[in-house]
C-alpha positions, 0 to 999 in steps of 0.5 A: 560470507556476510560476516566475512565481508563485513569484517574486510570492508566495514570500516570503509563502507557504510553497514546498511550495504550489508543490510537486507533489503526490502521493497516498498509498497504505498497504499492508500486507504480510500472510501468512495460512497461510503465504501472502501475501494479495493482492487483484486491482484493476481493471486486473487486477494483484494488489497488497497490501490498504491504501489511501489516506491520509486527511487527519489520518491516520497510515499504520498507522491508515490501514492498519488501516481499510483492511484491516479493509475490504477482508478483514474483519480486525484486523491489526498494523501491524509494520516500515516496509519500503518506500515507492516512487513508482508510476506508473499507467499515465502518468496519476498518480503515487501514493507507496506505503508499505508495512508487514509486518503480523500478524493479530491475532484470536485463533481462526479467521480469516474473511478475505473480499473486499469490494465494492473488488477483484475476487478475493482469492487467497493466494499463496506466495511462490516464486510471486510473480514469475509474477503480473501485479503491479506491481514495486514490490509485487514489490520490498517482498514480497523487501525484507520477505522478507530481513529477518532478523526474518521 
């Protein structure tokens, strides 16, 4: 059926149309303390603070409303270190963006959980291969974690 389509109007239309599409995910890498913030979703996996991309939207404004959202505090978007595709439980695909961010609030920092996760946990880095968490949060935690910057 898409070839079929593609053959009738793709001269007129652009190919990205027939394209598959995928949604998009900003995440922010973000330590407080020494120890990565992470948040527990609905299936019960720790992942990294963002969200989905809005259209019109940047990623690192993206991920600064997010995480203003979900931990009630103003970070700095840093270095771009991963973007990987994951595979939800087979039933959608989401392309994951992930950045090194800074908390950027001068005084004490009240980082709280919002109404969209079910736990907020701050967890040291040596720890990070026992959590129930996707690979690919695994995978740009030590990307980030080998940079020479960091």
């Amino acid at each position: 059926m898409k070839q079929l389509l593609f053959s009738l109007f793709g001269r007129w239309l652009p190919s990205d149309l027939f394209a598959r599409k995928y949604p998009v995910s900003v995440k922010g890498i973000v330590y407080h303390d020494g120890k990565l913030v992470l948040l527990k979703n609905e299936r019960d996996e720790w992942e990294l603070p963002g969200g989905k991309l809005e259209p019109d939207e940047s990623p690192e404004v993206c991920l600064r409303r997010e995480i203003q959202e979900e931990l009630n505090v103003e970070v700095e978007v840093g270095e771009l270190i991963d973007v990987w595709v994951y595979d939800i439980l087979g039933k959608v695909k989401v392309v994951i963006i992930t950045y090194l961010c800074h908390i950027n609030q001068a005084g004490p920092v009240d980082i709280r959980l919002s109404y969209e996760h079910k736990e907020l946990g701050f967890h040291p880095f040596e720890g990070l291969e026992e959590l129930k968490m996707p690979e690919g949060y695994k995978r740009s935690i030590r990307k980030m974690s080998e940079r020479p910057s960091v």
